[in-house]
C-alpha positions as CSV (number, residue, x, y, z in Angstrom):
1,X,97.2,126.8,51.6
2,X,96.0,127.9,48.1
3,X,97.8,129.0,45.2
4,X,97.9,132.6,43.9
5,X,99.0,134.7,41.3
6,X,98.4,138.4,42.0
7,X,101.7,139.2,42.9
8,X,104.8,140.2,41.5
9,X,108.2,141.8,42.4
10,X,110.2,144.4,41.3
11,X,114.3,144.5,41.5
12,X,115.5,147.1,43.2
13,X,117.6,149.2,41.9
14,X,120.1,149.6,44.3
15,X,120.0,146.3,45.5
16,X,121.2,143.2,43.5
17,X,119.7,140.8,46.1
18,X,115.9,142.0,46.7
19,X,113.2,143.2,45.4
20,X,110.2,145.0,46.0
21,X,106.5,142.8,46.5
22,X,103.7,144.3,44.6
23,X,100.6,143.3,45.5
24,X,97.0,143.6,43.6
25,X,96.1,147.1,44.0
26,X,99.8,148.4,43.6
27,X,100.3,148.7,47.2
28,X,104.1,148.0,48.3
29,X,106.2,145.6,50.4
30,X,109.3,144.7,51.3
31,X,111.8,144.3,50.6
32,X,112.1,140.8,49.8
33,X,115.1,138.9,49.5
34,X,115.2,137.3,46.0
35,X,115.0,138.5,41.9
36,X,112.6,136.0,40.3
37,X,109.1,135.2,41.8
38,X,108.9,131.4,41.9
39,X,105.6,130.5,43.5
40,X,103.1,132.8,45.9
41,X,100.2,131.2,48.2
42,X,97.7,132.1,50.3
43,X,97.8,130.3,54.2
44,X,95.9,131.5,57.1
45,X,99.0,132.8,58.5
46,X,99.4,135.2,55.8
47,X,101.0,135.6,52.1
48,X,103.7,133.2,51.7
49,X,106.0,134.4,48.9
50,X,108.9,131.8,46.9
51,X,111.8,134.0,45.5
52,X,115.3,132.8,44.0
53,X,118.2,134.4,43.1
54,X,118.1,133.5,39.6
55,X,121.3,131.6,39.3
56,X,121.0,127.9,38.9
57,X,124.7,127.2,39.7
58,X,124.3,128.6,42.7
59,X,120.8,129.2,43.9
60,X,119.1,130.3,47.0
61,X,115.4,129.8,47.6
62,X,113.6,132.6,50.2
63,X,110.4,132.0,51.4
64,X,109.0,135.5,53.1
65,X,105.5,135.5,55.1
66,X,103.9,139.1,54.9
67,X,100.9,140.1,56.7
68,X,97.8,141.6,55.0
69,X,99.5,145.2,55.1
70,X,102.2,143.3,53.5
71,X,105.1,143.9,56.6
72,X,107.3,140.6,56.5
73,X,106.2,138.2,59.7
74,X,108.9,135.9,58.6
75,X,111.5,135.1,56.1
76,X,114.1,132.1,55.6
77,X,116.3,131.0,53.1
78,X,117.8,127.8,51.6
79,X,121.0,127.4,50.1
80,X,124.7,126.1,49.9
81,X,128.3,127.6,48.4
82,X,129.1,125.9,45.1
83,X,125.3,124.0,44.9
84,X,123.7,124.4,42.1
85,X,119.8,124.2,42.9
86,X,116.6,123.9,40.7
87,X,112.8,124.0,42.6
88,X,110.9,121.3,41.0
89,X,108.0,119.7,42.2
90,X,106.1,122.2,44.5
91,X,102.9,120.8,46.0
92,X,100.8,121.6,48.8
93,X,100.5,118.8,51.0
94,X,98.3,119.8,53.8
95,X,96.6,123.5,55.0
96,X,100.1,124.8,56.0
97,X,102.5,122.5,54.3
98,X,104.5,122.8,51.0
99,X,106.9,120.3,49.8
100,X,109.7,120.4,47.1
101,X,112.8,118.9,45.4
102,X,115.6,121.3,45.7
103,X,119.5,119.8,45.5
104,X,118.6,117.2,43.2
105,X,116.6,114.7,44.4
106,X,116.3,116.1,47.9
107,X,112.7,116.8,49.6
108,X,112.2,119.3,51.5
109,X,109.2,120.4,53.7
110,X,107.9,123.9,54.5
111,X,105.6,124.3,57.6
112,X,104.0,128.0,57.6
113,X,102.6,128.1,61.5
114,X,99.7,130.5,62.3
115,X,101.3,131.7,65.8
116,X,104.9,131.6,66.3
117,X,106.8,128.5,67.7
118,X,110.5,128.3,68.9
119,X,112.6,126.8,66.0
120,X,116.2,125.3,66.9
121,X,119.1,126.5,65.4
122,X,120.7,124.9,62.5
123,X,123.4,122.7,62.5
124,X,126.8,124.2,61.6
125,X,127.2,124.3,57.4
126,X,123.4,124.2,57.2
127,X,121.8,125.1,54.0
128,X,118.8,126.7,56.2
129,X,119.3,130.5,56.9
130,X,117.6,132.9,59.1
131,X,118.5,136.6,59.4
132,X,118.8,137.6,63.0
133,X,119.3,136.0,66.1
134,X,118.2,131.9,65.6
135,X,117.1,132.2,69.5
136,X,113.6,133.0,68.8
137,X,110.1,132.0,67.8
138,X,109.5,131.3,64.1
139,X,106.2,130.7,61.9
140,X,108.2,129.3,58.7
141,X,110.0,125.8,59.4
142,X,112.1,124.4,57.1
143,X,113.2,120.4,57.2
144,X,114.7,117.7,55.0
145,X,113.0,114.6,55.1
C-alpha cells in the first residue's frame, strides 16, 4: 500500500453527503460518500480512497475501494451519534494494512483484501457501517484493537 495524491473529489451538488472522485486524466467515479478527501492509496486490490464528512463534532470516516475504471468494489464507514471524531495518525503498516486514531485515543485497523472474504456483522450500536445487506463477502475490514 503506497500513498498517492492524484485524486480529488468534487461535492455534488444535489447531494450534501457525497461527492464525485476525479481521477488523473479527469475521468469520473462515484459517487463517493464523504465532502473532504482525507488520504488516497494505492493497494493491489485497487484505489482505496479516505473521505469525511467535514464535521468534527460529529464525524464519519468512509473508506471506498474503486477499481481501475474507478466502479466502487467496496465502501465502509465509521462513525457514532453525538462523537466527535478527528483522523490522526494514519500509517501504513503492512502491504494491505492502514492504521489510525479516530475517537480520541482509539486505534483502529483497516485490512484492504485482494479477493473478497466473508466479514461478520457488527455488533448492535457499532460505529462500523456497511450499506447493504452485512451477509456477504467484503474486501475492506475494519477493527478496533
Amino acid at each position: 500500500m503506497t500513498p498517492a495524491t492524484e485524486f480529488h473529489i468534487e461535492p455534488l451538488a444535489d447531494n450534501q453527503l457525497q461527492s464525485r472522485l476525479v481521477g488523473p486524466d479527469s475521468r469520473t467515479g462515484g459517487p463517493i460518500e464523504g465532502q473532504v478527501l482525507e488520504a488516497q492509496f494505492h493497494t493491489p486490490a485497487g484505489e482505496l480512497i479516505i473521505t469525511s464528512d467535514g464535521n468534527p463534532f460529529e464525524e464519519v470516516l468512509h473508506f471506498t475501494l474503486l477499481d481501475g475504471d474507478l466502479k466502487v468494489l467496496d465502501a465502509i464507514s465509521l462513525g457514532q451519534i453525538y462523537h466527535s471524531g478527528l483522523l490522526r495518525e494514519l500509517q501504513v503498516v503492512g502491504e494491505d494494512t492502514l492504521q489510525f486514531h479516530f475517537f480520541g485515543e482509539e486505534t483502529w485497523r483497516l485490512m484492504v483484501s485482494a479477493r473478497p472474504r466473508w466479514a461478520l456483522p457488527p455488533w448492535p450500536g457499532s460505529a462500523i457501517r456497511r450499506a447493504g445487506n452485512w451477509l456477504r463477502s467484503s474486501r475492506l475490514h475494519l477493527e478496533r484493537e
